[in-house]
C-alpha positions in Angstrom: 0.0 0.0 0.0 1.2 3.6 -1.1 2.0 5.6 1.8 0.3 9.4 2.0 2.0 10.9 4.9 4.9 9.5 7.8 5.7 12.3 10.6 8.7 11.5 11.9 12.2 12.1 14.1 9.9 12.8 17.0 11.4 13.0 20.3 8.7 10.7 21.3 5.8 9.4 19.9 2.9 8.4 23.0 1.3 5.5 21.6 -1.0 4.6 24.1 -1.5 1.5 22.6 -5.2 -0.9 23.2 -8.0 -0.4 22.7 -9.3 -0.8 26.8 -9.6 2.3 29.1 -5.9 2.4 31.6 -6.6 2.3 35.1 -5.1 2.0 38.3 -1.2 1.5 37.8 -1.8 1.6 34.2 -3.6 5.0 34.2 -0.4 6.4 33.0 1.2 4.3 30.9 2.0 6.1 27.4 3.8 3.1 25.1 6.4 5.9 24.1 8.6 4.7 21.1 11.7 7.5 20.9 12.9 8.8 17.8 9.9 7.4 16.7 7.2 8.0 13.6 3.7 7.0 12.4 2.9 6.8 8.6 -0.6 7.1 7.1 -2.2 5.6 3.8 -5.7 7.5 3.8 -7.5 7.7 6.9 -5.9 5.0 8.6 -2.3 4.8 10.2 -0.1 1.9 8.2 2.4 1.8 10.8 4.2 3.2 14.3 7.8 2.3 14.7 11.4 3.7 14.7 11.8 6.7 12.3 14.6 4.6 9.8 12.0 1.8 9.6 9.4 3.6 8.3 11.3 6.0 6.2 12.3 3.5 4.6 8.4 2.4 3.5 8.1 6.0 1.8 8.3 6.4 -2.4 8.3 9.6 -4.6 4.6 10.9 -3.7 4.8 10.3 0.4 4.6 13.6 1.9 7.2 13.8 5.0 6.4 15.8 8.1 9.9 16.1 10.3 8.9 16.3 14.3 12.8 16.3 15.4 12.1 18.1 18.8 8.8 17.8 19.2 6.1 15.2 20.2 3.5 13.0 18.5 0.4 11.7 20.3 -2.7 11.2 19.5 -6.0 13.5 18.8 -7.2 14.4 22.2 -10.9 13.3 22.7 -13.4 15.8 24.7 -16.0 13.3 26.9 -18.1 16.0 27.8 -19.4 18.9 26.4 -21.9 21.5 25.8 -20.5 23.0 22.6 -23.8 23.9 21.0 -25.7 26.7 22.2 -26.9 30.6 21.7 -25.7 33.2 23.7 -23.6 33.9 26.2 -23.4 34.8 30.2 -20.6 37.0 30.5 -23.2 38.9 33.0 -23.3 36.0 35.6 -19.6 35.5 35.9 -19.4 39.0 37.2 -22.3 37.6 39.8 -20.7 35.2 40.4 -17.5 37.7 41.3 -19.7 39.9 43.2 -20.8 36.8 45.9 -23.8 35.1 43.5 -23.6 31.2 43.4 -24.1 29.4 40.9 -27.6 28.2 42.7 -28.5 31.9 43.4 -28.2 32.9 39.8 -29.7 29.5 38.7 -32.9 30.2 41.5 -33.2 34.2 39.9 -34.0 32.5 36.5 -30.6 32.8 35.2 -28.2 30.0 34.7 -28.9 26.9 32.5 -32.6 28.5 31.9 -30.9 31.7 30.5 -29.3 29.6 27.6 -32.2 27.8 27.0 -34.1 31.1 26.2 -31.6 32.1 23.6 -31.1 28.3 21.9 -34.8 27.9 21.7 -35.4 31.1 19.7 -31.9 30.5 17.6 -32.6 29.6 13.8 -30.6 25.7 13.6 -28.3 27.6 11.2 -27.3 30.2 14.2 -26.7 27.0 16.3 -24.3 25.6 13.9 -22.9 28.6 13.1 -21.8 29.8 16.7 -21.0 26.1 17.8 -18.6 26.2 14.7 -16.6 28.4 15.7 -16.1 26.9 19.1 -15.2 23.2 17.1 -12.4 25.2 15.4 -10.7 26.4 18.5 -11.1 22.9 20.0 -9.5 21.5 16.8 -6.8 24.0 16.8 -6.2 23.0 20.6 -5.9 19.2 19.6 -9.3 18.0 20.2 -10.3 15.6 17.0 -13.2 14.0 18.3 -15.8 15.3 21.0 -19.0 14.2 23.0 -21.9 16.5 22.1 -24.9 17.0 24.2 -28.1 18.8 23.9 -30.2 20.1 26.6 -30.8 23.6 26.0 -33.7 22.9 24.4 -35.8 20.9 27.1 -38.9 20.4 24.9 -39.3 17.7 22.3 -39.1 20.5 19.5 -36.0 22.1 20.7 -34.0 19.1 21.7 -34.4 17.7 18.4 -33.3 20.9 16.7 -30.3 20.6 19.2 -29.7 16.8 17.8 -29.8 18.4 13.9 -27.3 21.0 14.7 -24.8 18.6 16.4 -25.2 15.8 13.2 -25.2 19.1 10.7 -21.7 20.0 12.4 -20.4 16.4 12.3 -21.7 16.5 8.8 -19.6 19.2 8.1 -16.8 19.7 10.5 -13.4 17.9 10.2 -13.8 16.9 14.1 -16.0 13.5 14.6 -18.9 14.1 17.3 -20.7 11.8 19.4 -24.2 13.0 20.6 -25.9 13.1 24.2 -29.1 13.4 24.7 -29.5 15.6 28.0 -33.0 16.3 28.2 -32.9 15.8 31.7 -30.6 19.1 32.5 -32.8 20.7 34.8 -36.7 21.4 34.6 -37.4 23.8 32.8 -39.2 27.0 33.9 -42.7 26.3 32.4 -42.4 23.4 34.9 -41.7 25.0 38.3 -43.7 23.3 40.8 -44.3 20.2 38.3 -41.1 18.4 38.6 -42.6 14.7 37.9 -44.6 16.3 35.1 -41.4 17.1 33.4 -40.0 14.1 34.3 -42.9 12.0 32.4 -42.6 14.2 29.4 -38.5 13.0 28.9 -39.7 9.3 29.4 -43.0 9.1 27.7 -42.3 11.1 25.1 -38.2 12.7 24.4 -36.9 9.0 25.5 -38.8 7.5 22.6 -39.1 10.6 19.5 -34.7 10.5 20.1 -34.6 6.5 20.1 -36.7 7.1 16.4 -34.4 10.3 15.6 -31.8 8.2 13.4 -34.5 6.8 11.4 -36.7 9.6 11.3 -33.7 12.0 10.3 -32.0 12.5 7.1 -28.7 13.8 8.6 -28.3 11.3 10.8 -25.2 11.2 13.1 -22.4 9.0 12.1 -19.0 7.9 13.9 -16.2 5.5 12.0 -15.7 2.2 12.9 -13.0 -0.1 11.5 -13.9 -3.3 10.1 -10.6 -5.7 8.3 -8.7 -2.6 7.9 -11.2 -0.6 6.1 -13.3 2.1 7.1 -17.0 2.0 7.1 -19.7 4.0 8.8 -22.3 3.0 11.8 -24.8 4.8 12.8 -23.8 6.7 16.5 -24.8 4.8 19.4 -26.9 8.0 21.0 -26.1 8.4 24.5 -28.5 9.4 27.6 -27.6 11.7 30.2 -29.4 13.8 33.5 -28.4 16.3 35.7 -28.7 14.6 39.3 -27.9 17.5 41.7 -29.1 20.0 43.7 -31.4 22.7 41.7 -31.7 19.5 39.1 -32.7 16.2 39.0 -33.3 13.9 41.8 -32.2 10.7 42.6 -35.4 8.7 42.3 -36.6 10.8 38.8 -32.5 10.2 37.5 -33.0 6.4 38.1 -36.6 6.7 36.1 -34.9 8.1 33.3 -31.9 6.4 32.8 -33.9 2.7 33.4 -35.9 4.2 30.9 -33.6 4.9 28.3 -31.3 1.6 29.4 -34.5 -0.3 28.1 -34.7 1.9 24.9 -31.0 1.2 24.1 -29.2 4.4 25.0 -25.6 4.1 26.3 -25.9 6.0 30.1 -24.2 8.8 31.3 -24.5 11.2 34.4 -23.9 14.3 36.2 -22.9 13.2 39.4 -21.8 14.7 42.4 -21.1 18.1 41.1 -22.3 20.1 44.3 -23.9 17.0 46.6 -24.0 13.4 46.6 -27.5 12.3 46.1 -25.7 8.5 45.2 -25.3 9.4 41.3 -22.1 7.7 41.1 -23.5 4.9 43.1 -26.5 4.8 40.6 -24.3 4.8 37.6 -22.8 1.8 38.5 -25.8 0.0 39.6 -27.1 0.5 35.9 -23.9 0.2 34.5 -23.5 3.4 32.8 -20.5 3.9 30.7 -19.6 6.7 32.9 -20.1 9.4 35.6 -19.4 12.8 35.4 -18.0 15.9 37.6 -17.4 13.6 41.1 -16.1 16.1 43.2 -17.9 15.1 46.3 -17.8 11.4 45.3 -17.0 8.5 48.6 -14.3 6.1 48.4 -16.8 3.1 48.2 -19.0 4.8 45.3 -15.3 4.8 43.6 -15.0 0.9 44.4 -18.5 0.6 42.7 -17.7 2.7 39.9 -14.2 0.2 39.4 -16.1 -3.2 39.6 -18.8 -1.4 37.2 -16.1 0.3 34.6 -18.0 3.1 35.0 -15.3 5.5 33.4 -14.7 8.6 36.1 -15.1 11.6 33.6 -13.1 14.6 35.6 -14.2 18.6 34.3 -11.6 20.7 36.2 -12.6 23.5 33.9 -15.7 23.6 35.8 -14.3 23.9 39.1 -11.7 26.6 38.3 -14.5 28.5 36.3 -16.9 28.9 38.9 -13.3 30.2 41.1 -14.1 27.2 43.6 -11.6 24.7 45.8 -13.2 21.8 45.7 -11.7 20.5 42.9 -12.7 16.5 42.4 -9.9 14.0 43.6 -8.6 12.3 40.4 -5.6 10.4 42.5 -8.5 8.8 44.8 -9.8 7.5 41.6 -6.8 6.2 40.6 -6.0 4.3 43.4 -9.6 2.6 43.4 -8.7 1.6 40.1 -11.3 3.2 38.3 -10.9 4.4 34.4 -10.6 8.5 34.6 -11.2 10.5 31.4 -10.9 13.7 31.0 -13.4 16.6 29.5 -13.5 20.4 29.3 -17.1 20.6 29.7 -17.4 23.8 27.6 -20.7 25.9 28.0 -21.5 29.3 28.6 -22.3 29.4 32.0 -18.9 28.0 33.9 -16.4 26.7 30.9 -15.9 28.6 28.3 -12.7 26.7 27.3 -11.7 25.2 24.1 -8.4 24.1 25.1 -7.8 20.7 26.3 -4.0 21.3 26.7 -5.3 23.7 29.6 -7.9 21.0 30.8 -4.8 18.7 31.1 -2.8 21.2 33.2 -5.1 22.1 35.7 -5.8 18.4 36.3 -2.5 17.8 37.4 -2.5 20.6 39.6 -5.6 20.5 41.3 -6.9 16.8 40.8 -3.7 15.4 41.5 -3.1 13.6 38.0 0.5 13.0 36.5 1.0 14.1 33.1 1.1 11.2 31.7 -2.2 9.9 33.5 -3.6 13.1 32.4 -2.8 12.4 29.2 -4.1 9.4 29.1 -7.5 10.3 30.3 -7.3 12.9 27.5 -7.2 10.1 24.7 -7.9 6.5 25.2 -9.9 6.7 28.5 -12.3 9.5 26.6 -12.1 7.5 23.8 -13.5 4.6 25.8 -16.3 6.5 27.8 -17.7 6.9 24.4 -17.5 3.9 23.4 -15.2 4.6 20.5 -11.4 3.2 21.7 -11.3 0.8 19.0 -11.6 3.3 16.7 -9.4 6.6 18.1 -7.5 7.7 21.0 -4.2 5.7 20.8 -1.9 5.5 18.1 -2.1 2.0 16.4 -2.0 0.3 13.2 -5.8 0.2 11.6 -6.8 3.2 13.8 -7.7 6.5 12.8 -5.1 8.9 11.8 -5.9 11.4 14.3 -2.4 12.4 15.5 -0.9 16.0 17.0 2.3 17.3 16.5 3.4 19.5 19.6 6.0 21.7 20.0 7.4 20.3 23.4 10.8 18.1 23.9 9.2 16.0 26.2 5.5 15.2 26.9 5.5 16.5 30.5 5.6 19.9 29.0 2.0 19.5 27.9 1.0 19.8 31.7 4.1 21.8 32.4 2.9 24.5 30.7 0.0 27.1 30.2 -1.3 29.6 28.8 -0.2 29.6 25.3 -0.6 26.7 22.9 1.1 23.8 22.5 0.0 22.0 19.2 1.5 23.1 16.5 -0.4 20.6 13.5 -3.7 18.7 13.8 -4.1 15.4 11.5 -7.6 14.6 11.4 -8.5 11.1 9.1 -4.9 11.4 8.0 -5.3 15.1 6.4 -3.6 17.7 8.3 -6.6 20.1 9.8 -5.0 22.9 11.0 -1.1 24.0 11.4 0.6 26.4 13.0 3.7 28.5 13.4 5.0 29.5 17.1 3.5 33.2 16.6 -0.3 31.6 15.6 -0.2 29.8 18.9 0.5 32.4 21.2 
C-alpha cells in the first residue's frame, strides 16, 4: 500500500496502545517509542515504529512531516461537552465575582434557563454557526473527536433541533462528534412546581421521538468504525444523560430516566456529584453506565463501585476553576480505586468557556492530583473509551484513525508543564492535516 503521509524524528511518539480504558497502575502508561514516527495511507495509520523503519516504506509521492524536537500523540478526545448553544453569560460571571452562586443565579431565572431562552429562539443555522466556531478552536487546541450534548432545548421541539445542529456540524466539521441526549438538564421554567410532570414528558415522550431520531432523520449522526482494515460508517450509538444535583434532578426521577432509556437502548451517562452526593455515582454503577461525570464530592466506596462497574470517572476541572471554587474533584483517589478516569473540558457558557484541552490537562495535574502522563491518558484512550469509541481513536495503532498532534514540546511533561499559550502546532484529522501552525499563531 502507497503511503500518504509519515511524521517522523519525534522525540517521542505516546502510543497509548489498546483499545481498553488504563486504570489504576496503568492510568499512566503512554507506550512511548523515541525517535519514533507513524505513517498514514488514507485515513488510517499503516504503521508506528522507529523513524529509519518507516522512512524506509516512503516512495516519490509520500509527503514527509519532520517532528525532530517535538512530540506526537494522538488526537485528544473531549468526553463531555456543551459546545452547541446561543448566547452567552458574560453577566453572571461577574455575579458570580460579586458573591452570586451558581444556585443563586440558577434560583433568579438565570443559569442553564438563560441559555435555553436564547437556543430555543436560535434559527438551527445560528446553532451551527456559533458552535462552529467553538469546534475550530477545540481542533486548533488538539481535540479531533468530541461528545456532544443537547439540553438547551428541554422540549421535544427544541432538543431535536439541538440533535440536527450537532449531526449538521459532524456532517460538516473535520472533528468526529458523538451526541448526548440531555433532556434531563434541569426542569425547565414552564415546569416549576411540576417536577414529575417534566420528568414523564422525557420518558414518555423525548426517550422515545430520540430512540426514532436516526431513522426519522436525514442527517443522521455518524461515527467511524473499523472493520478488516477498512473504514465503514455505523450509525452513532446516542447516548443518555441527567443532571442529578441540587437545583436538578433527583435521585429517584435520575433512576426513572436512565432505566428508561437503558430499556430503549441508550448508552448511560450522568452528572454526578457536582455540588452534593445524592448517590449518582453509586446509581451509575448500579445500571452500568459507561460513565459518571463531575465527582467532586464522590466516597471512596461509590469509587469501588464505579471500578467493579467500569464506569469511566469523567473529571471537568474547567468547571471547578471556572466557577473560582476549591473543591476540585480527587482524580488520585480515583486512581488508586482503580477506576478508568477520562478527562473533558465541559465547555458551555455558563462555567467553561474553554476550548483548550491542553489547559484541561494542566489544571488536572495541579488540582486533581493527575500526572502528566495519567492526564494524558485520560485525554485520549480513556475518553475515547467512555464513548465507546477506543477501538476506533485515542491511541496511536495500526488500523486506527489517523488522528495524531504534533506538539511543539521536547518532552510530553511539558503538555501539563505549561500554560497559557498553545502547544499544538499541526492537527491530523482522518490522515489530512486540519490545522497548522507557526509558534507566533499559537500564542
Amino acid at each position: 500500500m502507497s503511503i500518504d503521509l509519515i511524521i517522523h524524528s519525534a522525540n517521542q511518539v505516546l502510543t497509548l496502545t489498546g483499545d481498553a480504558p488504563k486504570r489504576g497502575a496503568n492510568q499512566g502508561e503512554l507506550s512511548i517509542i523515541r525517535s519514533g514516527a507513524i505513517a498514514i495511507a488514507g485515513e488510517e495509520i499503516i504503521a508506528v515504529g522507529d523513524t529509519l523503519d518507516l522512512l524506509a516504506l516512503a516512495d516519490t509521492r509520500t509527503r514527509k512531516i519532520d517532528a525532530r524536537g517535538k512530540i506526537v500523540l494522538p488526537g485528544f478526545v473531549d468526553a463531555h461537552t456543551h459546545a452547541v448553544f446561543a448566547g452567552n453569560r458574560a453577566n453572571e460571571f461577574e455575579m458570580r465575582l460579586q458573591g452570586a452562586s451558581y444556585l443563586d443565579i440558577q434560583k433568579a431565572g438565570g443559569g442553564i434557563m438563560s441559555t435555553v431562552r436564547a437556543t430555543r429562539t436560535a434559527l438551527i443555522d445560528d446553532l451551527v454557526e456559533q458552535a462552529r466556531a467553538r469546534l475550530d478552536a477545540m481542533l486548533a487546541h488538539g481535540t479531533t473527536t468530541a461528545e456532544v450534548k443537547t439540553g438547551y432545548g428541554l422540549d421535544t421541539a427544541n432538543e431535536l433541533k439541538m440533535l440536527n445542529a450537532i449531526a449538521t456540524l459532524n456532517a460538516n466539521h473535520a472533528m468526529d462528534i458523538v451526541p448526548t441526549f440531555l433532556g434531563a438538564h434541569v426542569v425547565p421554567e414552564e415546569f416549576k412546581g411540576r417536577e414529575d410532570a417534566y420528568v414523564d414528558l422525557v420518558v414518555n415522550e423525548m426517550l422515545p421521538t430520540m430512540t426514532n431520531y436516526k431513522h426519522l432523520h436525514r442527517t443522521q449522526v455518524q461515527v467511524l468504525q473499523i472493520t478488516n482494515s477498512s473504514l465503514v460508517t455505523r450509525h452513532s450509538p446516542l447516548f443518555c444523560d441527567t443532571f442529578c444535583d441540587d437545583g436538578a434532578f433527583t435521585l429517584l426521577q435520575t433512576r426513572r430516566i436512565l432505566t428508561r432509556a437503558k430499556e430503549l437502548g441508550f448508552g448511560l451517562r450522568v452528572h454526578a456529584d457536582e455540588f452534593a452526593n445524592l448517590g449518582a455515582a453509586t446509581l451509575a454503577a448500579e445500571l452500568g453506565a459507561a460513565s459518571a461525570d463531575h465527582l467532586m464530592v464522590t466516597r471512596r466506596d461509590e469509587m469501588r463501585a464505579m471500578a467493579q462497574a467500569n464506569v469511566v470517572a469523567v473529571l471537568l476541572p474547567g468547571t471547578t476553576f471556572g466557577l473560582g471554587k476549591k473543591d476540585f474533584a480527587d482524580g488520585r483517589a480515583f486512581v488508586e480505586e482503580n477506576v478508568p478516569v477520562a478527562l473533558g473540558s465541559d465547555i458551555n457558557p455558563g462555567t467553561c468557556w474553554c476550548e483548550s484541552m491542553p489547559f484541561i490537562i494542566a489544571l488536572a495535574c495541579r488540582y486533581e492530583k493527575l500526572t502528566p502522563a495519567e492526564a494524558i491518558v485520560a485525554a485520549t484512550i480513556n475518553a475515547a473509551a467512555s464513548l465507546g469509541i477506543a477501538n476506533q481513536v485515542g491511541s496511536l495503532a495500526p488500523g486506527k484513525l489517523a488522528d495524531a498532534l504534533i506538539a511543539d514540546v521536547p518532552d510530553y511533561r511539558h503538555l501539563a508543564y505549561r500554560f497559557g499559550a498553545n502547544p499544538i502546532e499541526t492537527v491530523i484529522k482522518r490522515g489530512k492535516i486540519a490545522t497548522r501552525m507557526n509558534a507566533d499563531e499559537r500564542g
